[in-house]
matplotlib code that plots the C-alpha trace (Angstrom):
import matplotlib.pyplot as plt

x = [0.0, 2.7, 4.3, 0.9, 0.8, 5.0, 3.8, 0.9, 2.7, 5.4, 3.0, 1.2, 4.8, 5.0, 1.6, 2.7, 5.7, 4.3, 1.5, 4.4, 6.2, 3.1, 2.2, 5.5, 5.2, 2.1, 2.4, 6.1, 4.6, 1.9, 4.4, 6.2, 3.3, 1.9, 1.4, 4.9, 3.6, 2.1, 5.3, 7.5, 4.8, 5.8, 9.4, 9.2, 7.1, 10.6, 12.7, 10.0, 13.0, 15.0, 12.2, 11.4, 15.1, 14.7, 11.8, 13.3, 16.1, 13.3, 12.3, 15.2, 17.1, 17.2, 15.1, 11.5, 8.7, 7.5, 5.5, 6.4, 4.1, 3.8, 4.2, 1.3, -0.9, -3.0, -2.3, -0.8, 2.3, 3.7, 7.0, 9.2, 11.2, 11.8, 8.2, 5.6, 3.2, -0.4, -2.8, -4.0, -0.9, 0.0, -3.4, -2.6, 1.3, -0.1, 2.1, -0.4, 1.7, 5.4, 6.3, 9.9, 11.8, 15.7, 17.6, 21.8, 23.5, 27.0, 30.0, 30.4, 33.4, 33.7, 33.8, 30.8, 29.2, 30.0, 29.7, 26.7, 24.7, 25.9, 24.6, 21.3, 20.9, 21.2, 19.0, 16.7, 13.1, 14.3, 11.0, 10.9, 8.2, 6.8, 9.1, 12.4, 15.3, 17.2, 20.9, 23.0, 26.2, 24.0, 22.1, 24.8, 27.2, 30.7, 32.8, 34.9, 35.5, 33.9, 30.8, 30.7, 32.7, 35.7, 38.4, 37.2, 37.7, 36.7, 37.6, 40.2, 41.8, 42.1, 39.7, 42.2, 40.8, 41.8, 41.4, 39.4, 36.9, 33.1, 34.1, 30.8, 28.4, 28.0, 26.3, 23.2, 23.8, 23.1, 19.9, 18.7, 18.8, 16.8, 14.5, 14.0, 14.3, 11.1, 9.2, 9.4, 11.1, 13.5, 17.6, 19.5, 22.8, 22.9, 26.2, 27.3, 30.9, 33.5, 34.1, 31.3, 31.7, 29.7, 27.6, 25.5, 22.9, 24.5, 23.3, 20.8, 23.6, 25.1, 28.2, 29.2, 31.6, 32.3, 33.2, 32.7, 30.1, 26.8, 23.5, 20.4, 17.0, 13.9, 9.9, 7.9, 4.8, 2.4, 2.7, 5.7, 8.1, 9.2, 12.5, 13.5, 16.2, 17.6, 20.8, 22.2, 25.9, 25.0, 22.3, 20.6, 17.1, 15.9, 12.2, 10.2, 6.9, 4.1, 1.6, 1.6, 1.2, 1.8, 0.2, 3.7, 7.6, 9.3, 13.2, 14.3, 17.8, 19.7, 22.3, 26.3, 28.2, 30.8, 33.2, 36.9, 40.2, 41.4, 45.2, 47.3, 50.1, 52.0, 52.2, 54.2, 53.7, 51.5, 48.4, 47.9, 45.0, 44.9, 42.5, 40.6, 40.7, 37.6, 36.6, 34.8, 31.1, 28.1, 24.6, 21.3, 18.2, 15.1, 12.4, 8.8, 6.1, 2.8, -0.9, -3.9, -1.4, 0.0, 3.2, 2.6, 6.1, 9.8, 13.3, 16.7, 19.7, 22.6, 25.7, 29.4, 31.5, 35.6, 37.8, 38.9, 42.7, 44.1, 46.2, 48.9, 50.4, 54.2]
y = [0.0, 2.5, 1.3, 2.6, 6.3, 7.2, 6.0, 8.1, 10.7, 10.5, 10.5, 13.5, 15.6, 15.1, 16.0, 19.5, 19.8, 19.1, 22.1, 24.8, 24.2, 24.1, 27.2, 29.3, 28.0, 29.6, 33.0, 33.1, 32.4, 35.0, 37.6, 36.8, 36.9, 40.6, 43.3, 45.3, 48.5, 46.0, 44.5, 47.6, 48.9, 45.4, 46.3, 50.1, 49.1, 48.0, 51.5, 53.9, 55.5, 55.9, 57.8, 59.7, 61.1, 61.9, 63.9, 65.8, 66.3, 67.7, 70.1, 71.5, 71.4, 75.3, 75.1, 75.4, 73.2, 74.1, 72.5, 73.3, 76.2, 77.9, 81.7, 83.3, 80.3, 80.7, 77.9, 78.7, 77.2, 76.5, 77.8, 77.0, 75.8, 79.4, 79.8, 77.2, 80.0, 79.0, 80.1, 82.8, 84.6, 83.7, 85.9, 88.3, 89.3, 89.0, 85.6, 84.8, 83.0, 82.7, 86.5, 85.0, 82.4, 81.6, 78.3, 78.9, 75.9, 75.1, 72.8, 71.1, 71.8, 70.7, 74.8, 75.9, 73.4, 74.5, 78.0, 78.0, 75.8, 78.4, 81.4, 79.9, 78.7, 82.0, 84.1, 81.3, 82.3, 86.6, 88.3, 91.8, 94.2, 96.6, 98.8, 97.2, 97.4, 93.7, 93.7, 90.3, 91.0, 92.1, 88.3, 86.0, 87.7, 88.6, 85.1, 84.0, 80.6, 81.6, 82.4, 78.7, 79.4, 77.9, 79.3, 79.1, 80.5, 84.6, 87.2, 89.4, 92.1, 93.2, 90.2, 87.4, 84.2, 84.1, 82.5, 83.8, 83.2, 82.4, 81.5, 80.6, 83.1, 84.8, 82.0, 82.7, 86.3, 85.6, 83.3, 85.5, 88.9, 86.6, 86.0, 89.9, 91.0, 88.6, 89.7, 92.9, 94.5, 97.9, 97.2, 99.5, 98.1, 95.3, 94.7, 92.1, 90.3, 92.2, 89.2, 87.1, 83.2, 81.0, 79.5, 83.0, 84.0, 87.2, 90.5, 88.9, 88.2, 89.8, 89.1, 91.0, 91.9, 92.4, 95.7, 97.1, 95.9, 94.7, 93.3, 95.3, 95.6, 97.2, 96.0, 97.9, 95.7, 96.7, 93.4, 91.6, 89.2, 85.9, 84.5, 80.8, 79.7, 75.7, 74.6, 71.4, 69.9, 71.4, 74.1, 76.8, 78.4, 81.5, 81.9, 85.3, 84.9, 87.7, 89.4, 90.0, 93.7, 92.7, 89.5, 89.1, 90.0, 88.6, 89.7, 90.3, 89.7, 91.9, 90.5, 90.5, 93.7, 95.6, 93.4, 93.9, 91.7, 89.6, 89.0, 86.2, 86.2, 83.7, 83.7, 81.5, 81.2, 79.1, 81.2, 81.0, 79.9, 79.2, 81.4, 80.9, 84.1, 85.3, 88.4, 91.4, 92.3, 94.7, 93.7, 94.6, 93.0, 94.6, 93.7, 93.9, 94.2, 92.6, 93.7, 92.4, 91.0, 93.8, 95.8, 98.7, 99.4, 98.4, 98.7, 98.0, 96.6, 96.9, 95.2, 95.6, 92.8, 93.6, 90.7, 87.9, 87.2, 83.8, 82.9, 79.9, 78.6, 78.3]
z = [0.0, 1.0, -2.6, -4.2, -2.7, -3.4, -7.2, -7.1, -5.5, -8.3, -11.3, -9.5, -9.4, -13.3, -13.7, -11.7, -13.5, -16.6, -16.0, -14.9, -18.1, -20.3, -18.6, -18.8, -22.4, -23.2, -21.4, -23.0, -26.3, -25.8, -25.5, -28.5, -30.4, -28.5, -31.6, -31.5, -29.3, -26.7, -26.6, -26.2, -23.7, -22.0, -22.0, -21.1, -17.5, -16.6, -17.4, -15.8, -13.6, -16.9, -18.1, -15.2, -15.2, -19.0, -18.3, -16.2, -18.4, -20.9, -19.0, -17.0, -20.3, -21.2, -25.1, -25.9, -26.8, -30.3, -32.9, -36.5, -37.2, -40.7, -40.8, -39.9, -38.3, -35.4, -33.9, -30.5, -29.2, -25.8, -24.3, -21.5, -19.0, -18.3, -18.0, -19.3, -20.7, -20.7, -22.7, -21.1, -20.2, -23.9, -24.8, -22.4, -23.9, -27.5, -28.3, -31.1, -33.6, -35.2, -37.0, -38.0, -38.4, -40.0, -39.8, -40.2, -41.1, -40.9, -40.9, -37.9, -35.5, -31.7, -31.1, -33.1, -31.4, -27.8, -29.0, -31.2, -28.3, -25.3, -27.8, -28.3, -24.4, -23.5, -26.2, -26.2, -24.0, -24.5, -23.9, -25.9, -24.6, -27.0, -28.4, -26.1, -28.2, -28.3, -28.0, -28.7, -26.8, -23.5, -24.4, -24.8, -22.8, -23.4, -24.9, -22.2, -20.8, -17.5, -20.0, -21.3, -24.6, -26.2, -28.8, -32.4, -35.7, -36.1, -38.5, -37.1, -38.8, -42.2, -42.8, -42.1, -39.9, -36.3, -33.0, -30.4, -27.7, -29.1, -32.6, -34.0, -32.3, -35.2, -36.5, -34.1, -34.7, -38.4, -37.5, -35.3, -37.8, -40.3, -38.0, -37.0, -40.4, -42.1, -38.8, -39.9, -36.3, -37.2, -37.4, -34.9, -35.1, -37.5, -39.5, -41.8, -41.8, -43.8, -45.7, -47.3, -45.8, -48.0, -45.4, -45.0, -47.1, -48.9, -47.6, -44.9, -42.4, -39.4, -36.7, -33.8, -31.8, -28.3, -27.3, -30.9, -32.6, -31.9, -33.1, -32.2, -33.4, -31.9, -31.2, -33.5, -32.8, -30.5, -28.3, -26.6, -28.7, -27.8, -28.9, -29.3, -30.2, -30.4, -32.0, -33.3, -34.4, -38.2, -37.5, -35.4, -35.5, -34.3, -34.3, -33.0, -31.8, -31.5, -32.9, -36.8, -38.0, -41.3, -43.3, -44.7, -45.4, -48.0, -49.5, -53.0, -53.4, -56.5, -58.5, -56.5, -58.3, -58.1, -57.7, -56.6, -57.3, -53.6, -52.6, -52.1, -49.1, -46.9, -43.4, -41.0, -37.1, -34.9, -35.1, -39.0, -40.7, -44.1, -46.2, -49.3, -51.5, -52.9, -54.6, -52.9, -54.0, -53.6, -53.3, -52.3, -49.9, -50.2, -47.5, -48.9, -46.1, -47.8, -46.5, -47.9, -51.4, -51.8, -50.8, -48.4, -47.4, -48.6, -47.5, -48.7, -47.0, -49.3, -48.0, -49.4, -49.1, -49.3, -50.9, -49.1, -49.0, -50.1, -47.0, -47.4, -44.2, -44.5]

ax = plt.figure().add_subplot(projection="3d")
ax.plot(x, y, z, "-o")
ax.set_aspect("equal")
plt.show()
């Protein structure tokens, strides 16, 4: 009898062990076969902390939230982590829609992108009240490393490349004066580089300088202006963001004339960078403001380029 119940027992412990395994099987099984969103749902349950800490990332990370708004749309838009605007307080400054927007790519380089990303950081979330006048160096501050900026490429005197502290910036300066300029706000200070570098638009461009020369360009609208401003390895945008007192602004670009012969030299030393030599040029931007299709108002920006000299490190 005692023979009987261990084989019983025995058969029952298969029977268990069996069941487990058919079990595991079929939930293992139902997983695999789970659409691909339920299964990475599935997955994600596990890495909630991860997320949590790239939330925060989000929103403590100095940009704004944007969607991709076309020119004149009335769809409203959020901002932050400065300040996460809502809608109300949105009404109440008169941030309505996007007045202006450039995108200035370049080349990549480890110091445009340290110095490109600081400019934006700090003109991104600028708040403009009615009839404020905007002034880059005050914005992103003087270039030092204390600042958050690195040595990089400038134009130093006589037009020859240099290094210098914030090499770069003037690639946000350039983004954010095509922004200004197509929504429509007036140029106090706005200067173009005394060479032309081929990765700015030709006469719808500006630098600065600290100490010497500056970018700055009033509100004409009747309501406040919000600046963003985000920047990548290759590119940076500048959007402004108000209320529209025009239904449009568009630029004509003339033909480049005027032209003028460059030079070729040699230089020796550590600090020399090789030049490409290009000719010098003229030309002229006009800015068209549009109101019910037609131009009310226009304005010309004509910008003189001198020649660049051909410089061959020896």
């Amino acid at each position: 009898m005692k023979s009987v119940w261990l084989w019983l027992g025995a058969v029952l412990g298969v029977v268990v062990v069996i069941g487990v395994v058919a079990l595991t099987a079929s939930r293992t099984g139902a997983q695999a076969n789970l659409p691909n969103n339920e299964l990475d749902s599935s997955i994600k349950r596990g890495s909630v902390s991860n997320a949590l800490t790239q939330l925060r990332d989000e929103v403590t990370r100095p940009s704004f939230t944007e969607r991709d708004l076309a020119r004149g749309s009335t769809q409203r838009v959020a901002f932050g982590p400065r300040h996460f605007y809502d809608q109300k307080e949105l009404d109440e400054m008169g941030i309505r829609t996007l007045l202006g927007t450039f995108t200035q790519e370049f080349d990549e380089a480890e110091y445009r992108t340290i110095n490109v990303g600081r400019s934006a950081e700090l003109l991104n979330g600028t708040l403009l009240a009615p009839g404020e006048v905007f002034s880059m160096n005050l914005t992103i501050k003087q270039r030092t490393p204390e600042n958050g900026y690195v040595e990089g490429i400038v134009i130093g005197p006589g037009g020859l490349l240099a290094m210098s502290y914030g090499g770069g910036v003037s690639i946000t300066t350039a983004a954010t004066w095509g922004a200004a300029f197509f929504a429509g706000l007036e140029p106090i200070e706005q200067q173009a580089h005394t060479i032309w570098i081929d990765r700015y638009t030709p006469g719808l461009e500006a630098t600065v300088s600290w100490g010497s020369l500056d970018l700055r360009f009033r509100n004409t609208t009747a309501s406040n202006i919000l600046i963003s401003a985000k920047a990548n390895k290759t590119s940076v945008t500048v959007s402004m963001w108000g209320t529209p007192v025009y239904d449009e602004i568009t630029a004509a670009f003339g033909e480049r004339e005027v032209f003028s012969d460059f030079s070729i030299i040699e230089q020796t030393g550590e600090g020399c960078v090789p030049q490409e030599g290009q000719p010098g040029f003229r030309i002229k931007v006009t800015r068209d403001f549009w109101r019910n299709k037609e131009i009310v108002k226009s304005e010309d920006f004509v910008t003189t380029y001198q020649p660049s000299t051909e410089v061959t490190c020896v």
